[in-house]
C-alpha positions in Angstrom: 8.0 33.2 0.3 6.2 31.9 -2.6 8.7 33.1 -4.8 11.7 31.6 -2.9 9.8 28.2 -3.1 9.5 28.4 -6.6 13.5 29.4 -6.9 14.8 26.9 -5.0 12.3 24.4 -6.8 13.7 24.7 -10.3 17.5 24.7 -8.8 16.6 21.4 -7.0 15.4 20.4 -10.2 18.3 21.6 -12.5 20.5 19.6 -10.4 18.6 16.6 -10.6 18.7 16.8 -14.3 22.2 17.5 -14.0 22.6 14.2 -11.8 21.0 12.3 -14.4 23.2 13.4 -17.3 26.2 12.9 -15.5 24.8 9.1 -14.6 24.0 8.0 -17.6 27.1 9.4 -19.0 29.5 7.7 -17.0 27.8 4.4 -16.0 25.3 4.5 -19.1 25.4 0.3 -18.1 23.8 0.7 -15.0 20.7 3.1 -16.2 20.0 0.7 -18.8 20.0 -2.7 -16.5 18.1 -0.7 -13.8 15.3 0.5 -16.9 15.1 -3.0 -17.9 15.1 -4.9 -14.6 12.5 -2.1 -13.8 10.4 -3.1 -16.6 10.6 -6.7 -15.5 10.0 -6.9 -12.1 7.1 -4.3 -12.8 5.5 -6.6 -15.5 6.1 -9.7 -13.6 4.1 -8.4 -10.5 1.5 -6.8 -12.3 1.3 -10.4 -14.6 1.3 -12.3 -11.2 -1.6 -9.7 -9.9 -3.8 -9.8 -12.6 -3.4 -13.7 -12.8 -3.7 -14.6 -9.1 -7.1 -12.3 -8.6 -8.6 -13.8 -12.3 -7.7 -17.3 -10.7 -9.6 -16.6 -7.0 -12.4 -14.9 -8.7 -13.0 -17.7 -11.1 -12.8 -20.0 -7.7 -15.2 -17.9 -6.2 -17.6 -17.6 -9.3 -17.5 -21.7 -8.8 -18.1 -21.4 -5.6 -21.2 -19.6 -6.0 -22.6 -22.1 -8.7 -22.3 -24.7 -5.8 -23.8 -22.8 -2.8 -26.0 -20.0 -2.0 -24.8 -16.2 -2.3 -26.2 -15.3 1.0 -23.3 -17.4 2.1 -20.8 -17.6 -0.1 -19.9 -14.1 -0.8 -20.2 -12.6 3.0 -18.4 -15.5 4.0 -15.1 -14.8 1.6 -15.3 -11.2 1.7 -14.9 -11.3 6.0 -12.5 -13.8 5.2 -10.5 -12.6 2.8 -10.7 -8.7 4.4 -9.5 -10.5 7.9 -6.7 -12.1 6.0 -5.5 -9.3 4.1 -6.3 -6.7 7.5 -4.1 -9.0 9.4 -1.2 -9.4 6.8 -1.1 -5.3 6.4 -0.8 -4.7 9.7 1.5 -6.9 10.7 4.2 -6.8 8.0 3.4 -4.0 5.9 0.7 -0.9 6.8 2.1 0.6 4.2 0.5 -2.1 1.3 -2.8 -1.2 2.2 -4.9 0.8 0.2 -4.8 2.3 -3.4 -0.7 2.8 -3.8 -0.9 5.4 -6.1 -1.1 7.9 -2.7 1.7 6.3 -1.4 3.9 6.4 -4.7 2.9 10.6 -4.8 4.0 10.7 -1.2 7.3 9.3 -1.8 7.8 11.8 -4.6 6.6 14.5 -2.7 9.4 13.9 -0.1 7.7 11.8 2.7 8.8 9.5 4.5 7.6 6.0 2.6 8.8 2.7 3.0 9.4 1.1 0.0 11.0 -1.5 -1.4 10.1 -5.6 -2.3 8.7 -6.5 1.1 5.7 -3.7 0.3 5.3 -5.4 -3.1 5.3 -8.6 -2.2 2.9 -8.0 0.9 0.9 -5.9 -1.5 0.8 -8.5 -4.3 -0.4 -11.2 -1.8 -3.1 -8.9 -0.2 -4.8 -7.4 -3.4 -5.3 -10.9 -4.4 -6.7 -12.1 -1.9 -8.8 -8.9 -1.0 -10.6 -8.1 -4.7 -10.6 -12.0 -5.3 -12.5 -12.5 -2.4 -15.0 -9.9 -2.9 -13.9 -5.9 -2.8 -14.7 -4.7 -5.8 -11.7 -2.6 -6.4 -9.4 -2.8 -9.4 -5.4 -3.8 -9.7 -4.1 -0.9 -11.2 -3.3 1.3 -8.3 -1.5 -1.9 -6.3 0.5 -2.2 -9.8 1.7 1.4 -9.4 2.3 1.2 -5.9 4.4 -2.4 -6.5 5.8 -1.6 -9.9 7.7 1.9 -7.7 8.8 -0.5 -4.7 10.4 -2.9 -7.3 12.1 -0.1 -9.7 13.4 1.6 -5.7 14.8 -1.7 -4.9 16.5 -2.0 -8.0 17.8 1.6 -8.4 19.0 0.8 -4.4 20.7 -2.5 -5.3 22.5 -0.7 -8.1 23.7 2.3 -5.5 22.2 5.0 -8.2 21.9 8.5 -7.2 18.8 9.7 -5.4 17.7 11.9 -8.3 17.7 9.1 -10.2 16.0 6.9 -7.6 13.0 9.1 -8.1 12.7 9.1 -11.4 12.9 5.7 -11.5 10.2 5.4 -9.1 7.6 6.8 -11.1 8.8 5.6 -14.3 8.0 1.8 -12.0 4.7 3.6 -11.0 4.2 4.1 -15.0 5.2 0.9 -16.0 2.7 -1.0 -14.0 -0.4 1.1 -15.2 1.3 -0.3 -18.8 1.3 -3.8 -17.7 -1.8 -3.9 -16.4 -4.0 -2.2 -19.0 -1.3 -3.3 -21.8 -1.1 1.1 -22.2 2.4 2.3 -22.1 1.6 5.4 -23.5 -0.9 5.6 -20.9 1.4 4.1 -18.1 4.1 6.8 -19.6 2.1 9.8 -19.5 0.4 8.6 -16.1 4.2 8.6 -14.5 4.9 12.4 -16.2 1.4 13.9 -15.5 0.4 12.7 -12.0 3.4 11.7 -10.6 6.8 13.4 -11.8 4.9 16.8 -13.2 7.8 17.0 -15.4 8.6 17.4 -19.0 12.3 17.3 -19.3 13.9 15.5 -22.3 16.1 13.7 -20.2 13.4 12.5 -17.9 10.7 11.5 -20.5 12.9 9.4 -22.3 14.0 7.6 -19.1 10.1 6.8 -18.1 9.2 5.6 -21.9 11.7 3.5 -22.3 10.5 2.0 -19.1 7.0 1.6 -19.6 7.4 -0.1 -22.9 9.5 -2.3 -21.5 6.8 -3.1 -19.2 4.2 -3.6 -21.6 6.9 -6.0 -23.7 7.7 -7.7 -20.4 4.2 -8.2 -19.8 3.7 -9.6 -23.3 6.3 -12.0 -23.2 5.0 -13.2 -19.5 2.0 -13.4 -20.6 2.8 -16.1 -24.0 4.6 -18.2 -20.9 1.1 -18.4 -19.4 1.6 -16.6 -16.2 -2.0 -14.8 -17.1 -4.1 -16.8 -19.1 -7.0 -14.1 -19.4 -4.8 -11.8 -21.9 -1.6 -12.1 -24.5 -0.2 -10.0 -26.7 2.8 -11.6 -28.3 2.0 -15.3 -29.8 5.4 -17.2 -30.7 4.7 -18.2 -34.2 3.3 -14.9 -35.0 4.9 -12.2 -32.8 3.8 -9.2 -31.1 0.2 -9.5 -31.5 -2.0 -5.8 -31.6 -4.9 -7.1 -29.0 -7.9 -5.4 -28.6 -10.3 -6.1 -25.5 -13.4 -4.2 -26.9 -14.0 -3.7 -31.0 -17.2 -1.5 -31.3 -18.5 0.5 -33.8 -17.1 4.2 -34.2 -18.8 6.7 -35.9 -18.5 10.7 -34.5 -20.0 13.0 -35.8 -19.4 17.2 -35.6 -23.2 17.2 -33.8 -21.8 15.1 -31.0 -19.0 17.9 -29.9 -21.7 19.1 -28.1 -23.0 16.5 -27.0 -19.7 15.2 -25.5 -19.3 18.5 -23.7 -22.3 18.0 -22.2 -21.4 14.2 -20.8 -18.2 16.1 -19.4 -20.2 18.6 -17.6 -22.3 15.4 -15.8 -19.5 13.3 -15.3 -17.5 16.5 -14.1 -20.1 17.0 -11.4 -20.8 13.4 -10.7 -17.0 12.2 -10.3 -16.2 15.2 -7.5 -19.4 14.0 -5.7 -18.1 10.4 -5.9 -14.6 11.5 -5.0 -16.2 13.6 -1.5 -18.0 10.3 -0.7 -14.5 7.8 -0.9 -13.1 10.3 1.6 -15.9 11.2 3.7 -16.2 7.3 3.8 -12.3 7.0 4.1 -12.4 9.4 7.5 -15.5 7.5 9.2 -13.5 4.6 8.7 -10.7 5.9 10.3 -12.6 7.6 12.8 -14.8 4.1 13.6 -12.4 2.0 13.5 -8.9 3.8 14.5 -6.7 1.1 15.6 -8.4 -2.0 14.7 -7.2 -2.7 10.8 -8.5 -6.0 10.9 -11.7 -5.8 12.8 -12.1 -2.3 9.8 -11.8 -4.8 6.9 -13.1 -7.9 8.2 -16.8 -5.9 8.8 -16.4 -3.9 5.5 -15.8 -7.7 3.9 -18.7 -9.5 5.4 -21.1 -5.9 4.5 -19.9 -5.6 1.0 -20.4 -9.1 0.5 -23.9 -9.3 2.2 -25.3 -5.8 -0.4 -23.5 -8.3 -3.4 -25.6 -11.3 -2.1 -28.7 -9.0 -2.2 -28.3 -8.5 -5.6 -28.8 -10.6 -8.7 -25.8 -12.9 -10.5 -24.7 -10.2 -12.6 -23.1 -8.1 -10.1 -21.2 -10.7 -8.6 -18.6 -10.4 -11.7 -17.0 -6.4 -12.3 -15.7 -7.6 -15.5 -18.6 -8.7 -16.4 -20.3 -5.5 -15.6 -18.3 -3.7 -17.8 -18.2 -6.3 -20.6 -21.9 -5.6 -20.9 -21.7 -2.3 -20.6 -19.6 -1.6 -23.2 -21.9 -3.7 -25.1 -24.6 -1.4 -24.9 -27.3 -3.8 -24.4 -28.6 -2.4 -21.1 -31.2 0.1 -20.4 -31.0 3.3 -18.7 -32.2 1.5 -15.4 -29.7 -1.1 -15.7 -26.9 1.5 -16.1 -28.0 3.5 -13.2 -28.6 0.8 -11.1 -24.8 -0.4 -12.1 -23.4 3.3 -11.4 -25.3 3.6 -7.7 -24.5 0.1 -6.7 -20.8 0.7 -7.6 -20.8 4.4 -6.6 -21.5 2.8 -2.8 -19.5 -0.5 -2.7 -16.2 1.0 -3.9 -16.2 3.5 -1.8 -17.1 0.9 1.0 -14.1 -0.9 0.1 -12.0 2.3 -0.5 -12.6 2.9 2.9 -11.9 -0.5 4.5 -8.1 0.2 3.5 -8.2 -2.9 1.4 -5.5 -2.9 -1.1 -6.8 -1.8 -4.7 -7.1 0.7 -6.8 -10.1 2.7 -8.4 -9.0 3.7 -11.7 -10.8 0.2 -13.2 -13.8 0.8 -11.0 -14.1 4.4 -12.1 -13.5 3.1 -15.7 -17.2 1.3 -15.3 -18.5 4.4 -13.4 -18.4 6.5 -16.1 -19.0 3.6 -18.7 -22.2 3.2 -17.3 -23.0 7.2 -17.2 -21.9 7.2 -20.8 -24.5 4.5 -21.8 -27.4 6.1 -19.4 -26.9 9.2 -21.1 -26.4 7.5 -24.6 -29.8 6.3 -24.3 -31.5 9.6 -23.2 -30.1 11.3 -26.4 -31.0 8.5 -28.3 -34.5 8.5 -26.7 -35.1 12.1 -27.3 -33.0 13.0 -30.7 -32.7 9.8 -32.1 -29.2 10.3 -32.5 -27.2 7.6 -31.1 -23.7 9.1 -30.1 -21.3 5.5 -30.2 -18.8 7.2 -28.5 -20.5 8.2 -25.7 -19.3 4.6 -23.5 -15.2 5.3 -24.1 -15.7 8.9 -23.7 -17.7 8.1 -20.6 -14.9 5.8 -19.0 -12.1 8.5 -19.6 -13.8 11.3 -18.5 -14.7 10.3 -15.3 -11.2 9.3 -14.6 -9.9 12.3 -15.9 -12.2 14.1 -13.2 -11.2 12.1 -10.2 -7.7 11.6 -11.0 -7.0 15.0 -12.4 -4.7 13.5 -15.8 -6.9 14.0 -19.1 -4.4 12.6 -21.1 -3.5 9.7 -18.9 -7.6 9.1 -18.8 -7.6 9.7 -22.9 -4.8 6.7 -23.1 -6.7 4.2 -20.5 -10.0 4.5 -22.2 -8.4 3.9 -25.7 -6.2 1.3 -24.9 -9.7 -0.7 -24.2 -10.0 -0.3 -27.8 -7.0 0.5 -29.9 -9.2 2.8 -31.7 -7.5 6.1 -33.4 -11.2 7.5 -33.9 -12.5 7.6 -30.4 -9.1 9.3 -29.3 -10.8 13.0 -29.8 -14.4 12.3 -28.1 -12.1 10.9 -25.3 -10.4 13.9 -25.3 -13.6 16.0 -25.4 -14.9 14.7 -22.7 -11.8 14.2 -20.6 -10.9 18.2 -20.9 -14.4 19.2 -20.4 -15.0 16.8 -16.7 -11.3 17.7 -16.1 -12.2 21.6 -16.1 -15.1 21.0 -14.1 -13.7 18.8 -11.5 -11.2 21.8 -10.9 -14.1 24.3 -10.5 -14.7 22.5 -7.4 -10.8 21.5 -6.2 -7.6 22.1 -7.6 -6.6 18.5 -6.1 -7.3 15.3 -7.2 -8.6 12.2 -5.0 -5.3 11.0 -4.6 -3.9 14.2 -3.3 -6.7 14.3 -0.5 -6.4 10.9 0.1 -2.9 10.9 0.6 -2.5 12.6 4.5 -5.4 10.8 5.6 -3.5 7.2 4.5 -0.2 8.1 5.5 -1.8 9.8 8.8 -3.5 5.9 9.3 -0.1 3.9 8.5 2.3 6.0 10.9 -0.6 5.1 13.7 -0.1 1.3 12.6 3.2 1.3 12.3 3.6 2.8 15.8 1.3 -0.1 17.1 3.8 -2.4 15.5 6.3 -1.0 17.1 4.9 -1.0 21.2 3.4 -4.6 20.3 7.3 -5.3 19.6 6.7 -6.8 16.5 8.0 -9.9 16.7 6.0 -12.0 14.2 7.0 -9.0 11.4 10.8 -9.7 12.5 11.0 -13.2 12.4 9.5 -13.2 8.4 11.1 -10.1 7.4 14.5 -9.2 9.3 14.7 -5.1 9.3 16.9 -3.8 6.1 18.1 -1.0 4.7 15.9 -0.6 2.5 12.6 -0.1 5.3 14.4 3.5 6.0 12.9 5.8 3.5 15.5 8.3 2.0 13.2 10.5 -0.4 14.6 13.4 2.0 18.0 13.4 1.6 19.9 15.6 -0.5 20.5 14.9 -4.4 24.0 13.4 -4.6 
């Protein structure tokens, strides 16, 4: 049976490959504008994103200068998860949580809606749900919006369905490159997690797209549409921009020392992992049915343990700014890894729309600098490397993509040096993580979350959902067609 599977498998995918050449053969046009518009509408969203959550947490950063934390932050996190809870479940259950498990899904031949009214519901939501509070991150909302804009515009163009696909996760790629300015990390993302494919044809129709992103991106950004980052200036040009600049130096004694960080991480990052589902599953076990009243409570709670604590955890890029620094001690780093280690998985479970790939980045930042110290405190060695390799790795053990993980951590930097400890330390947590699962978070998450939207979707559907038709008149495009045959 197993063999059969595996048969048919690579004729599906020799005739998908064989789709693609003949496309971009006869309307060579149409691939190109469909790349570029891809590109676009990827780094425009993930521009908008990035600059609509820096401009609501800057408000509520004000907010709390002005007025106590005890009120301010339970306040707008119940308000903001009510919001968001309401707007998901009225127009669009499938914008709620991460996206990258709903991006995987759609490649794995489920029934998905896509399309721009899941982006633009999802772009509206994230906002408002990680600037009011949930301390998520925007990368997995830019997957799950950059593969609803590129399916829109492969849909508009009438290309293929092979080609649909492909596009799909070369949008999924392109908004990891707008969003951490990595299109090689956005491009191998798309081929590594999502397409699990290495055919000429294909790679060179996801990297053109994710550099187009990341130029896209650039551009937008130069026009001002993100104030907090730029990388092309008009008098100079394409600018190389670099969000940390520490000191390098490794060493051949810290090989083993970064195997040993992989090992930790490894075992820590699966143990994080169990908790976002085991949190994910009570959540849908508490509060099955009631999306709102689910987000509303995980708001008000998140922002009540945020209140608790002092001003410095009431800003996550501020968290990792000083981590990365390298100024903390080891009880500061812990206390940074456990208070994270609980919230995001609080909001993980809420189904509030975010991703954890920047959250995990600080996770294992923070690992990285505890266990910098202790070497430090016993050897006397101080292993720089240990923060970047740190980040990566623990992403690499969640996520299951080393390479993808290598490329995220050293776009932070635009450091050639720290590319092998990344690496080190990626393989190493990578290869533990898989001791314990062959599947990554998102392919555990994914049934669970798709189990969750069908059950809100079906609600919808009894309650009449009139409100959701008189915004958003039913197209086309809300009748998923990942299943049909390659044309």
């Amino acid at each position: 049976m197993q063999k059969y599977k595996s048969i048919k498998s690579k004729i599906q995918n020799n005739q998908s490959n064989q789709t693609i050449k003949k496309l971009l053969k006869t309307n060579w046009l149409k691939v190109v504008l469909a790349l570029m518009l891809t590109g676009l509408g990827a780094a425009l969203t993930g521009t908008l994103f990035k600059a609509g959550v820096h401009a609501v947490d800057e408000w509520r950063l004000a907010l709390l200068q002005k007025f106590p934390a005890w009120f301010v932050l339970p306040a707008l996190g119940g308000i903001g998860g009510s919001l968001s809870g309401y707007l998901i479940s009225r127009l669009a259950p499938a914008a709620g949580g991460s996206g990258v498990t709903h991006i995987m899904a759609f490649l794995h031949h489920h029934k998905v809606p896509m399309g721009l009214r899941v982006g633009l519901i999802k772009l509206i939501t994230g906002i408002i749900a990680i600037g009011s509070g949930f301390p998520l991150g925007p990368e997995g909302p830019s997957v799950q919006m950059g593969g609803s804009v590129a399916w829109q515009m492969a849909r508009w163009l009438k290309a293929p369905i092979a080609f649909r696909r492909v596009i799909v996760a070369a949008g999924g790629g392109a908004g990891i490159a707008a969003i951490f300015s990595a299109p090689i990390g956005g491009f191998i993302y798309a081929i590594e997690e999502l397409l699990n494919s290495a055919k000429p044809i294909v790679l060179l129709l996801v990297v053109v797209t994710t550099f187009w992103a990341d130029t896209w991106a650039d551009f937008l950004q130069e026009l001002g549409l993100d104030p907090s980052a730029g990388g092309f200036d008009s008098n100079l040009g394409f600018q190389l921009q670099r969000e940390y600049t520490p000191l390098i130096r490794f060493l051949p004694i810290d090989l083993g020392y970064l195997i040993a960080l992989g090992i930790i991480i490894g075992c820590l990052a699966e143990l994080y992992s169990r908790y976002v589902l085991s949190m994910q599953q009570k959540g849908n076990l508490w509060f099955a049915g009631k999306p709102v009243l689910r987000m509303t409570f995980c708001g008000i709670l998140l922002g009540g343990i945020y209140a608790s604590l002092p001003a410095t955890y009431h800003n996550m890029n501020g968290l990792q700014k000083l981590i990365v620094e390298g100024n903390l001690n080891i009880i500061m780093a812990i206390g940074i890894f456990i208070v994270l280690f609980i919230t995001t998985g609080l909001a993980a479970s809420s189904g509030a729309p975010g991703g954890l790939f920047y959250p995990m980045l600080t996770l294992g930042g923070s690992i990285g600098l505890a266990c910098g110290n202790w070497v430090e405190a016993l050897t006397g060695h101080v292993p720089s490397t240990y923060i970047f390799a740190g980040m990566g790795a623990f992403v690499s053990a969640c996520s299951h993509t080393p390479i993808t993980a290598m490329f995220l951590a050293f776009a932070l930097t635009k450091d050639l040096l720290i590319l092998k400890p990344i690496l080190v330390a990626c393989i190493t947590s990578f290869l533990v993580a898989r001791l314990f699962s062959e599947k990554s978070i998102y392919e555990r998450q994914m049934k669970s979350e798709l189990t969750k939207e069908d059950q809100m979707r079906q609600r919808i559907q009894s309650q009449g959902g009139l409100f959701k038709s008189l915004i958003f008149p039913p197209t086309k495009s809300q009748t998923p067609d990942s299943t049909a045959p390659n044309k």
